[in-house]
C-alpha positions in Angstrom: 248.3 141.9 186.5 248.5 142.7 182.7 252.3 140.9 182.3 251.4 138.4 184.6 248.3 137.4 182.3 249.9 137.2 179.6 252.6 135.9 180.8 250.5 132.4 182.5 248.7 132.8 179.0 252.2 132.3 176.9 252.7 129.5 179.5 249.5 127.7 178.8 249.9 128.0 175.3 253.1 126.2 174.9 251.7 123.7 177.6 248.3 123.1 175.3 249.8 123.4 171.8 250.3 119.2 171.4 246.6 118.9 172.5 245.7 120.9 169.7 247.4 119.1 167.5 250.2 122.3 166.6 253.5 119.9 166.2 256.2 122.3 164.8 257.7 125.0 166.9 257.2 127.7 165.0 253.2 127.1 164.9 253.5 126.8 168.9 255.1 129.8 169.3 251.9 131.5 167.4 249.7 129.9 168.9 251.3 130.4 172.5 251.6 134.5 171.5 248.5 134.5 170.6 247.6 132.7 174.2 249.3 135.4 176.0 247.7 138.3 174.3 244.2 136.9 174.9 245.3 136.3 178.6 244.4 140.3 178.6 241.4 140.6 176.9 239.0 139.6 179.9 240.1 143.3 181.2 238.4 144.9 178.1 235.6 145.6 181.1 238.0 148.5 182.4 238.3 151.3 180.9 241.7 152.2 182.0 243.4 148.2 181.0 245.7 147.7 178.5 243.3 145.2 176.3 241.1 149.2 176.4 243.3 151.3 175.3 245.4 149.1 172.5 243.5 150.6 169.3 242.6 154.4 171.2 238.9 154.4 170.2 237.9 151.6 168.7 239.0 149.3 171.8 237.4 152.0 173.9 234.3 151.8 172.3 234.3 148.2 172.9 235.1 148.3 176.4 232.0 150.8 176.6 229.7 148.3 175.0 231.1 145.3 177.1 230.7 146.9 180.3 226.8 147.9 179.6 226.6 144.2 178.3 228.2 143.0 181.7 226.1 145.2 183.6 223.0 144.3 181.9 223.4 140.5 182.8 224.7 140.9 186.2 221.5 142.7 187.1 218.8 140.1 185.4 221.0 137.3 186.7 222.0 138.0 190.5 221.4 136.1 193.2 219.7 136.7 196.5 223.1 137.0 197.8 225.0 138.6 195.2 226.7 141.8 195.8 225.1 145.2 195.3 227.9 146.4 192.9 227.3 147.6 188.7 228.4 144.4 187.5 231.2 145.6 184.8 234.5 144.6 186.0 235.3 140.8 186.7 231.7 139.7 185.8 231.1 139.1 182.6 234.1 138.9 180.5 235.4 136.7 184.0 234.0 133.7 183.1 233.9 130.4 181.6 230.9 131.0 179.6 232.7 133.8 178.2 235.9 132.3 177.4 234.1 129.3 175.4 231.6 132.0 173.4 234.3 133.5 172.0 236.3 130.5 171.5 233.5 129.1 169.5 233.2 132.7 167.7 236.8 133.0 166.5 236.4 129.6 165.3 233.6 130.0 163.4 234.6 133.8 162.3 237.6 132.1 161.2 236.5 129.3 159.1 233.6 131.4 157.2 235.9 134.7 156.8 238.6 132.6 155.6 242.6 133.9 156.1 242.0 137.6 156.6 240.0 137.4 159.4 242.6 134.5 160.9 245.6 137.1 160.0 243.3 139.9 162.3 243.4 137.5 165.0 246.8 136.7 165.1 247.4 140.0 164.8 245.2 141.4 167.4 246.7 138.8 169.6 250.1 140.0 168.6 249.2 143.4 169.5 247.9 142.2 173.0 250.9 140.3 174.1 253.2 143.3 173.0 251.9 145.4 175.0 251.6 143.4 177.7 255.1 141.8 177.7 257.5 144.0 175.9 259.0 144.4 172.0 261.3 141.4 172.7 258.4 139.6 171.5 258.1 140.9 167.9 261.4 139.4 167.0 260.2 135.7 167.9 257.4 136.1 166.6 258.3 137.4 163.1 261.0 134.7 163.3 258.3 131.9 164.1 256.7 133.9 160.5 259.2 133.8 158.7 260.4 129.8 159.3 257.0 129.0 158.9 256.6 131.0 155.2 259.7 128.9 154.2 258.7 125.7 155.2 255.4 125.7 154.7 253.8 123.9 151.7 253.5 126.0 148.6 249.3 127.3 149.1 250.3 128.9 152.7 247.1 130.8 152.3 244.9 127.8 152.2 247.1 126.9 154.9 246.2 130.0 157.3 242.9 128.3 156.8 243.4 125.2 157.8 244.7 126.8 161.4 241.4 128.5 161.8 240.6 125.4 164.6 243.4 125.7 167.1 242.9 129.4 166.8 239.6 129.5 168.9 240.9 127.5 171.2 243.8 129.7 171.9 241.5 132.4 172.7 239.2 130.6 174.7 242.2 129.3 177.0 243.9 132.6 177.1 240.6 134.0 178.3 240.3 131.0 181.0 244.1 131.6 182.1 242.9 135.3 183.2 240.0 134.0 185.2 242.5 131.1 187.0 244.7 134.1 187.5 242.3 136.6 189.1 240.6 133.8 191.0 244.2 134.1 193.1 243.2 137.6 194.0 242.0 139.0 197.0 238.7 139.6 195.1 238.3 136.7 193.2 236.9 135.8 189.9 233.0 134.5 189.4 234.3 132.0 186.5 231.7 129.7 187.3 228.5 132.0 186.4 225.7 131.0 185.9 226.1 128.0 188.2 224.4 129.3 191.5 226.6 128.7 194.7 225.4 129.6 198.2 222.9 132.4 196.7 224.9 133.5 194.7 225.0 133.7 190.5 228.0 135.9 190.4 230.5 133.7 193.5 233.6 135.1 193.6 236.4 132.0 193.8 239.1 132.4 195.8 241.6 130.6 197.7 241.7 130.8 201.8 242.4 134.3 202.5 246.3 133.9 203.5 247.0 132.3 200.0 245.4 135.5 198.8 247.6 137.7 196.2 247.7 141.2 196.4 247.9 142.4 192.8 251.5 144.1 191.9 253.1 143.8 195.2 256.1 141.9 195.8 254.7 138.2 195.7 253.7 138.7 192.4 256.5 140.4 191.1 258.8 138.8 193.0 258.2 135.4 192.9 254.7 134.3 190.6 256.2 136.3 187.5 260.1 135.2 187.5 258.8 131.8 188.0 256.6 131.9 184.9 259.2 133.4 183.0 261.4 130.3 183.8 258.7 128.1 183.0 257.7 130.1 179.7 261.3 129.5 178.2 261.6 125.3 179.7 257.8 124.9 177.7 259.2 126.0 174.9 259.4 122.8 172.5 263.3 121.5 172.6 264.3 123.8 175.5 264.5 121.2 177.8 265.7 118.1 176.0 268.6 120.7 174.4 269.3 121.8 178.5 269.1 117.6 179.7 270.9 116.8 176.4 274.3 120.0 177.4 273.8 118.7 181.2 274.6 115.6 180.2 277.6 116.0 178.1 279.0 118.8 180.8 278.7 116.0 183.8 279.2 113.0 181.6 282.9 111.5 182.7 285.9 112.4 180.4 287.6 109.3 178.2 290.8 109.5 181.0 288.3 109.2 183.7 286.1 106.3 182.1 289.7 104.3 181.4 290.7 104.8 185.0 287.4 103.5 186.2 
């Protein structure tokens, strides 16, 4: 589900971007990319995910450590009901508790390490959606970098400070966007741990099993991801007043027309 992650992620970035107070459209555009690449790092539990194998051994190392982390909690946390399973993939990094730690983290990573460590975020996030969604993105991105480098007030590093905020909340709702996502699946996502339901720590939530998506088979493909992309272009800020705005003057009655009338 990597492009569909980031994908809902780019989504939910452009949709959240006024809420977090980022008004121009360049700044959105960042802060959606950096949305979408964080939509994937949840998966940084499997070895073999795209958020695992980005930096070769460095992001494999990390996968390592969160996976012994995840395992770790599942086993002094579970239920009486919980499922005998290891506890690394979808547990730990699959939850709300998660997304909002390292929301709070970047934040706070961002504001005492000051522009280089907000320039490795953006980055990192960069890196994520890239591989996720394709190279098209590099272009609107470095376009989004470039406008905002040339419009921006004359100390743009103090500036890249100053973003440091809306930064850990892109991460902590990219992270959220994967849980929503793989709570669709047939297995389910326990986003809710620690709050105990019916025994269990670790509940998988899922919707009634027919509504159930089977990952990268055709309703996904097919229909969840072309309809996001639509969506992803409409959020866009402009998109859609410039398309009400050209259906308007394509519809709108012609002079001979109006004089008739």
């Amino acid at each position: 589900m990597g492009r569909t992650h980031a994908l809902t992620g780019w989504c939910a970035g452009l949709a959240l971007a006024p809420a977090a107070g980022v008004g121009a459209v360049h700044q959105t555009v960042v802060f959606a990319a950096t949305t979408a690449g964080f939509a994937l790092l949840p998966d940084l539990d499997h070895p073999g995910a795209s958020a695992s194998r980005l930096l070769g051994r460095v992001t494999g190392a990390l996968s390592w450590l969160l996976r012994r982390l995840s395992a770790a909690v599942y086993a002094l946390t579970k239920g009486p009901r919980d499922e005998k399973v290891t506890g690394t993939h979808r547990h730990l990094s699959h939850t709300v508790l998660f997304a909002g730690v390292l929301g709070a983290a970047t934040s706070a990573g961002c504001s005492a390490g000051g522009p280089w460590v907000v320039l490795a975020v953006l980055l990192l996030g960069l890196l994520l959606a890239v591989a996720a969604l394709g190279d098209w993105l590099l272009p609107i991105y470095g376009g989004a970098v470039v406008w905002w480098y040339f419009t921006a007030p004359d100390d743009r590093v103090a500036q890249l400070g100053d973003i440091s905020g809306w930064l850990g909340v892109a991460v902590a709702a990219g992270c959220f966007v994967h849980c929503l996502g793989d709570s669709l699946t047939e297995s389910g996502c326990p986003f809710l741990f620690p709050l105990p339901i019916a025994g269990e720590t670790w509940y998988e939530i899922r919707p009634p099993r027919p509504l159930r998506l089977r990952t990268g088979k055709k309703v996904e493909t097919r229909l969840v991801f072309p309809l996001f992309v639509v969506l992803g272009v409409l959020l866009v800020p402009g998109v859609w007043n410039w398309l009400l705005d050209t259906a308007g003057h394509l519809f709108a009655p012609s002079p001979a027309q109006t004089a008739t009338q």
